[in-house]
C-alpha positions as CSV (number, residue, x, y, z in Angstrom):
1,X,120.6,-87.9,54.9
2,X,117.1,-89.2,53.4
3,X,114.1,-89.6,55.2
4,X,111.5,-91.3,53.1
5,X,107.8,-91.4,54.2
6,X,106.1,-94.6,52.7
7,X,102.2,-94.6,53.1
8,X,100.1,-97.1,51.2
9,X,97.4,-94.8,53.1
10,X,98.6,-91.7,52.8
11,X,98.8,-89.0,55.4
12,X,96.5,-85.9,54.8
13,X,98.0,-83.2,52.8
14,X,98.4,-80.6,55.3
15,X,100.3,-83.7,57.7
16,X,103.0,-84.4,54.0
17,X,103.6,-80.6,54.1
18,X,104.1,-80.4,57.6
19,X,106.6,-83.7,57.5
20,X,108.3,-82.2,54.6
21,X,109.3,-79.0,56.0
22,X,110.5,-80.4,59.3
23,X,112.7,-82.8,57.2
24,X,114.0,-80.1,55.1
25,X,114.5,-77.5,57.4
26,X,116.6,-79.8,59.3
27,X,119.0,-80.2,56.3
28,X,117.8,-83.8,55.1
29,X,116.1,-85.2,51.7
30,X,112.6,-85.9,51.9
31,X,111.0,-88.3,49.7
32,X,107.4,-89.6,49.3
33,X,106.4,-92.7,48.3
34,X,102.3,-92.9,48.3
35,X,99.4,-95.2,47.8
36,X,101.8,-98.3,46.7
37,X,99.7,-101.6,45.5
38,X,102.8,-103.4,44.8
39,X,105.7,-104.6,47.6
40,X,108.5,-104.1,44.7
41,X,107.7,-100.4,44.7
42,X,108.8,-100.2,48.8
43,X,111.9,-102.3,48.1
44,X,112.8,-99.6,45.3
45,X,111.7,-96.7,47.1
46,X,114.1,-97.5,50.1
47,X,117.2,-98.4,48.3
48,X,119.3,-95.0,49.4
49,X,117.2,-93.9,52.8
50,X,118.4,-93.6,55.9
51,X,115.2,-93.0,57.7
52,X,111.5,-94.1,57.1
53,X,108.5,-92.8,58.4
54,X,105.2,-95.7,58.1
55,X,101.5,-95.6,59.0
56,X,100.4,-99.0,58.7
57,X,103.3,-100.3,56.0
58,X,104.5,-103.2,57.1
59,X,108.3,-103.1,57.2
60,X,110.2,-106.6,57.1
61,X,113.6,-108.2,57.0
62,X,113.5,-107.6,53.2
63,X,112.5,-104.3,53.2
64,X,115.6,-103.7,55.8
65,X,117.9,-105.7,53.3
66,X,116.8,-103.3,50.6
67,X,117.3,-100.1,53.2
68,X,121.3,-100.7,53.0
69,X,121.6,-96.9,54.8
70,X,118.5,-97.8,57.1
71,X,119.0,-96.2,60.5
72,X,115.4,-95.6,62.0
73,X,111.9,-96.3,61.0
74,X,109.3,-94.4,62.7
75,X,105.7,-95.6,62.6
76,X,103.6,-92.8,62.8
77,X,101.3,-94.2,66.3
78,X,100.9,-96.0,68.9
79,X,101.0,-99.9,67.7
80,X,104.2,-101.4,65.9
81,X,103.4,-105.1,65.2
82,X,103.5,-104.0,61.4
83,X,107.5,-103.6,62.0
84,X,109.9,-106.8,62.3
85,X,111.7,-106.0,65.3
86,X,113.8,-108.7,65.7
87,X,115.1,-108.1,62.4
88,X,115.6,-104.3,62.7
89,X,117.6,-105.0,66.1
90,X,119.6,-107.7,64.2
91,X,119.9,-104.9,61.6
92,X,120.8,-102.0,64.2
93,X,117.9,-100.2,62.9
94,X,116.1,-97.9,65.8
95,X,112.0,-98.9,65.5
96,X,110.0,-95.7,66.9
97,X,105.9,-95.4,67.7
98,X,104.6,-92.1,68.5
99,X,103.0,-93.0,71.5
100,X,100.1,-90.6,72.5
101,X,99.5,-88.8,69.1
102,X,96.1,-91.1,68.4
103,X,95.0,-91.3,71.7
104,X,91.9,-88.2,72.3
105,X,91.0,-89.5,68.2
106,X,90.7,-93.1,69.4
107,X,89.6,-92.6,73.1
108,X,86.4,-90.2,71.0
109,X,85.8,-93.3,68.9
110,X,84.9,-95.5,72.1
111,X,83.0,-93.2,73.3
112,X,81.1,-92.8,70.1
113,X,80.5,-96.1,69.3
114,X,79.5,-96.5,73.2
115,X,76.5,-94.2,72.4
116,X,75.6,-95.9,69.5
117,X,75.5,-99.1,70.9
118,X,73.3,-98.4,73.9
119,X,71.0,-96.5,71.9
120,X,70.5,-99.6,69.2
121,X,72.2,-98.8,66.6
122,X,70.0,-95.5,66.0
123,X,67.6,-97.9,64.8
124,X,64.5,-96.0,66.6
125,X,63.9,-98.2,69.3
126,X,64.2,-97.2,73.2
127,X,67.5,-97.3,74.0
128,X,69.8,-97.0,77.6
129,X,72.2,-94.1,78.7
130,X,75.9,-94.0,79.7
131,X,75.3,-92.1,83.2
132,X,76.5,-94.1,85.9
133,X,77.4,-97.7,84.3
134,X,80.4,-99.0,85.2
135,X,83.5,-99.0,82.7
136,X,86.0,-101.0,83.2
137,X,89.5,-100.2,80.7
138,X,92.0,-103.0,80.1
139,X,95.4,-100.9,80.0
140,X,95.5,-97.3,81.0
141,X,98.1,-96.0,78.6
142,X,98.0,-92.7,76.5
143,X,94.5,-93.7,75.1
144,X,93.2,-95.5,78.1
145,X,93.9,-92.2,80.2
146,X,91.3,-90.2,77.6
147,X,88.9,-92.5,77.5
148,X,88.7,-92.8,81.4
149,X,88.3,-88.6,81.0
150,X,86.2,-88.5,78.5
151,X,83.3,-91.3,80.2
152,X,83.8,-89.5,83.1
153,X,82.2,-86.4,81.9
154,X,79.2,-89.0,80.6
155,X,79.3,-89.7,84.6
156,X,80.3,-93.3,84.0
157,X,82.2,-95.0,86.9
158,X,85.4,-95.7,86.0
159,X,87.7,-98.6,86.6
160,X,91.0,-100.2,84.6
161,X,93.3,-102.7,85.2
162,X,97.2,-102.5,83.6
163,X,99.6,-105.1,84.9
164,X,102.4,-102.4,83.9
165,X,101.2,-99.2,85.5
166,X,100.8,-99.2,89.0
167,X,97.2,-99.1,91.1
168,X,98.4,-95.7,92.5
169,X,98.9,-93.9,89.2
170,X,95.6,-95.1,88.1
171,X,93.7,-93.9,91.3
172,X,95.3,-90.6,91.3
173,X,93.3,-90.4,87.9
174,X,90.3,-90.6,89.8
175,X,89.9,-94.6,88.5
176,X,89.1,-96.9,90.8
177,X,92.0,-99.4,90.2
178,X,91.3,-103.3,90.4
179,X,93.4,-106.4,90.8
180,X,93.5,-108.5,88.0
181,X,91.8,-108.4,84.3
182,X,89.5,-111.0,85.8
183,X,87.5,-108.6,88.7
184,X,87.7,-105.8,85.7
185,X,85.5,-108.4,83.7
186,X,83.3,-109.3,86.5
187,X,82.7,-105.8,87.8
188,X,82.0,-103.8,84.9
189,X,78.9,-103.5,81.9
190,X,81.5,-102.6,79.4
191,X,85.2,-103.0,78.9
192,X,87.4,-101.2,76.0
193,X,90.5,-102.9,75.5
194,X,93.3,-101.0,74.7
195,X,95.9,-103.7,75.0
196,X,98.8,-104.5,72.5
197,X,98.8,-108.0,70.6
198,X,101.6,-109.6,72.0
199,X,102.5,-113.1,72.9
200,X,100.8,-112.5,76.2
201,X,97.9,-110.6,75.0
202,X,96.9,-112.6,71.8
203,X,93.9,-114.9,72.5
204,X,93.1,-113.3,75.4
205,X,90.6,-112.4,75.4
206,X,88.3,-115.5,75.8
207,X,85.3,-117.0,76.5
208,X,86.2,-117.7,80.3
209,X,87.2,-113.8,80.4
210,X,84.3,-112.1,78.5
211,X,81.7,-114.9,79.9
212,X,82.1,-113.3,83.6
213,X,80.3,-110.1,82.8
214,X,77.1,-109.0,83.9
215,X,73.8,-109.0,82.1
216,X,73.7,-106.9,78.9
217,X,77.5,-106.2,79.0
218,X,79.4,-104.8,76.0
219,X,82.9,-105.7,74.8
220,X,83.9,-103.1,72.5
221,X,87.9,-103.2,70.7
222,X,89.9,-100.3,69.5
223,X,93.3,-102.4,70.2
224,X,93.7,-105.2,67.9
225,X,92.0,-107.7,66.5
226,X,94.7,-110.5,67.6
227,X,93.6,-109.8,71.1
228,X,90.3,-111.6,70.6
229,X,89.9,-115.4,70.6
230,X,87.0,-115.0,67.9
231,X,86.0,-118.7,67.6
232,X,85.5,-118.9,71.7
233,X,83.4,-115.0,71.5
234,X,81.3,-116.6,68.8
235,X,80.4,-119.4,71.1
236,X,80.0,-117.2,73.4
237,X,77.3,-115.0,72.4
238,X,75.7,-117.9,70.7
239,X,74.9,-119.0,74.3
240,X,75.0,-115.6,75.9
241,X,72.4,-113.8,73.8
242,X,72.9,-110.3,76.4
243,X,76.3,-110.2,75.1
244,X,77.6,-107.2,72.7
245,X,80.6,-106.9,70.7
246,X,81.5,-103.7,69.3
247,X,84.5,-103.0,67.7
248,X,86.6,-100.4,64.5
249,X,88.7,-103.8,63.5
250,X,86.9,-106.5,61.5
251,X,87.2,-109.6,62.4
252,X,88.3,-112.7,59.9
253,X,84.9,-114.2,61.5
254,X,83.0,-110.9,60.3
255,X,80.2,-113.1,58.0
256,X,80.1,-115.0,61.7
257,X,79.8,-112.4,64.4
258,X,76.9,-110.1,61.9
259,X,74.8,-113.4,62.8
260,X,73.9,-112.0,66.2
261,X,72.1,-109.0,64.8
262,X,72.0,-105.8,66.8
263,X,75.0,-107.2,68.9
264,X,77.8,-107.0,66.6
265,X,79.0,-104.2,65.0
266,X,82.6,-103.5,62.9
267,X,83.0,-100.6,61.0
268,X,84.3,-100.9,57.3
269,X,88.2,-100.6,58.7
270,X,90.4,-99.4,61.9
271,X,88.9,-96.0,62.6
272,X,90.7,-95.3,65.6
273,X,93.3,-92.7,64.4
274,X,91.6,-91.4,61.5
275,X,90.7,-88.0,62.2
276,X,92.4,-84.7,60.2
277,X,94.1,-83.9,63.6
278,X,95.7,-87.2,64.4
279,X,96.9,-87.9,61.5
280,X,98.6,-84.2,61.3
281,X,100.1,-84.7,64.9
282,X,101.2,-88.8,64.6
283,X,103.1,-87.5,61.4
284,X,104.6,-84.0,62.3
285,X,105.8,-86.2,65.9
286,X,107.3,-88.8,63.7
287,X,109.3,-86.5,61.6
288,X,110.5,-84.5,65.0
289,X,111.6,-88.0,66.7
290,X,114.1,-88.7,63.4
291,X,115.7,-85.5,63.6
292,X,116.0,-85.7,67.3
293,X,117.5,-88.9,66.6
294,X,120.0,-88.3,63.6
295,X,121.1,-84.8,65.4
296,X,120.7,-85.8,69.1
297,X,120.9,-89.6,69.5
298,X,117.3,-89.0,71.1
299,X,115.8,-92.8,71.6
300,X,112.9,-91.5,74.0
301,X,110.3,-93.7,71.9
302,X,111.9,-96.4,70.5
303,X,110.6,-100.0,70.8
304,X,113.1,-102.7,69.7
305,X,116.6,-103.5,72.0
C-alpha cells in the first residue's frame, strides 16, 4: 500500500515527518512528491499509489486515469473544489477534506484583518474599535464557530445565518441566529463569509446582497473568491463609497477593486490556513483518515457519493 503526498506548496517539515511516520508505522509506503512546476511530474508520481494526500493540487480525471491503484485522495482542509468529484465517484475513488483542522488559523485571520481594517490600514489616522459592532457570519461551520468565539471576546455582537445548521444549534452558541442571508446583510456592519463555492453559492454574493448594509460596512472573504460577483461589488462601491472589501483571496479584478483606496485590501495569496500549527494538524489528520480508511473502511469525512 502507497500513500503518496503531492504538494506543489509543500507542508512544513515537522507536518512531512509527522505524515511519514503515521504512514509507515501503519505498514504502508510513503512517497513525497514536492514543489512540482510541471503537471507531467503528478501524472508520473501517481502511477503505483493507492492513496494521495493534496493541499491545494488539483486532482482531475487524468490524474485519476494515471492513479490505476487510486483508492482515496485526502485534501489536507476544509475546501475540495480543487478535486474532480464526479470523476473520482465514477472512478470509485473516496475524496476526503479534513474538516476543522484550519478553522482557529483562519477564524484568527478575520479577526486580524478586522482590526486592521477599522484602524485604516495602520496608516496613522484615527481609527474605530470592534467592541459592540454587529457581526454577522454567513455559514457557522468549524471556522464560522471560532470566529463567532473569538469576536465575542472583542465584545462584538454576534449573528450568522447557515441554511444547513439549524437556528437552535447556532443560538446555543450564544449567536443570535437570523432568517435568511438577506436580514444577516441588513442587520450587521460586517459579514465574513465562510461559504463554500458551489453552484448555489457562486455569484452570490452580489450587489443587491452586499448593497443592503449599513453605513461604513465591511465585507471581508476567507471562503472563496468564486463566491463573489466581482463585476456587480466593483459597481458597487463605485456608488457606495462607505463600502469595504477585505479579503486573503485576490481577486481576477485586483488592478480594479485597489481603485477604491483604503477600502480594498487582498493580501499577496490565501492566508487562511497558513500558520505552522494548521498546516501540522490538516496533514497529520489527513494521514490518520487514510489509514482509518484502508484498515477500517472509516468514511467519516468523505465528500463525493
Amino acid at each position: 500500500m502507497k500513500v503518496l503526498v503531492a504538494t506543489e506548496k509543500p507542508f512544513a517539515a515537522p507536518a512531512v515527518a509527522g505524515i511519514k511516520g503515521i504512514i509507515e508505522e501503519a505498514g504502508f509506503e510513503f512517497a513525497l512528491l514536492e514543489k512540482y512546476s510541471e503537471k507531467a511530474e503528478l501524472l508520473a508520481a501517481v502511477a503505483d499509489v493507492d492513496a494521495i494526500i493534496i493541499r491545494s493540487d488539483k486532482i482531475d480525471a487524468e490524474v485519476m486515469d494515471a492513479a490505476k491503484n487510486l483508492k482515496i485522495v485526502v485534501r489536507a482542509g476544509a475546501g475540495y473544489d480543487n478535486v474532480d468529484l464526479e470523476a473520482a465517484t465514477a472512478r470509485k475513488v473516496v475524496v476526503m477534506n479534513t474538516p476543522g483542522q484550519n478553522a482557529n488559523a483562519v477564524a484568527e485571520l478575520v479577526l486580524g484583518l478586522l482590526v486592521f481594517t477599522v484602524r485604516n490600514f495602520y496608516n496613522g489616522k484615527s481609527g474605530s474599535e470592534l467592541l459592540g459592532k454587529k457581526l454577522g457570519i454567513l455559514a457557522f461551520g468549524n471556522v464560522g464557530r471560532n470566529v463567532a468565539r473569538i469576536a465575542k471576546g472583542f465584545g462584538m455582537d454576534v449573528y450568522a445565518y447557515d441554511a444547513y445548521c439549524p437556528a437552535e444549534a447556532i443560538e446555543a452558541a450564544g449567536v443570535h441566529a437570523v432568517a435568511n442571508q438577506g436580514e444577516l446583510f441588513a442587520q450587521c456592519d460586517i459579514v465574513s463569509l465562510h461559504i463554500p463555492a458551489t453552484a448555489e453559492t457562486k455569484q452570490s454574493i452580489n450587489k443587491a446582497l452586499v448593497g443592503t448594509m449599513k453605513k461604513g460596512g465591511i465585507l471581508i472573504n476567507t471562503a472563496r473568491k468564486e463566491v463573489i460577483n466581482e463585476p456587480e461589488l466593483i459597481e458597487l462601491m463605485a456608488e457606495r463609497t462607505d463600502l469595504k472589501y477585505i479579503t486573503d483571496i485576490m481577486p481576477d479584478a485586483d488592478a480594479e477593486f485597489k481603485a477604491f483606496e483604503g477600502r480594498y485590501f487582498s493580501t499577496p495569496k490565501k492566508m487562511g490556513a497558513q500558520t505552522a500549527e494548521a498546516n501540522t494538524n490538516a496533514g497529520l489528520a489527513a494521514a490518520n483518515q487514510i489509514v482509518g480508511f484502508i484498515k477500517e473502511g472509516i468514511t467519516k469525512f468523505q465528500v463525493n457519493k
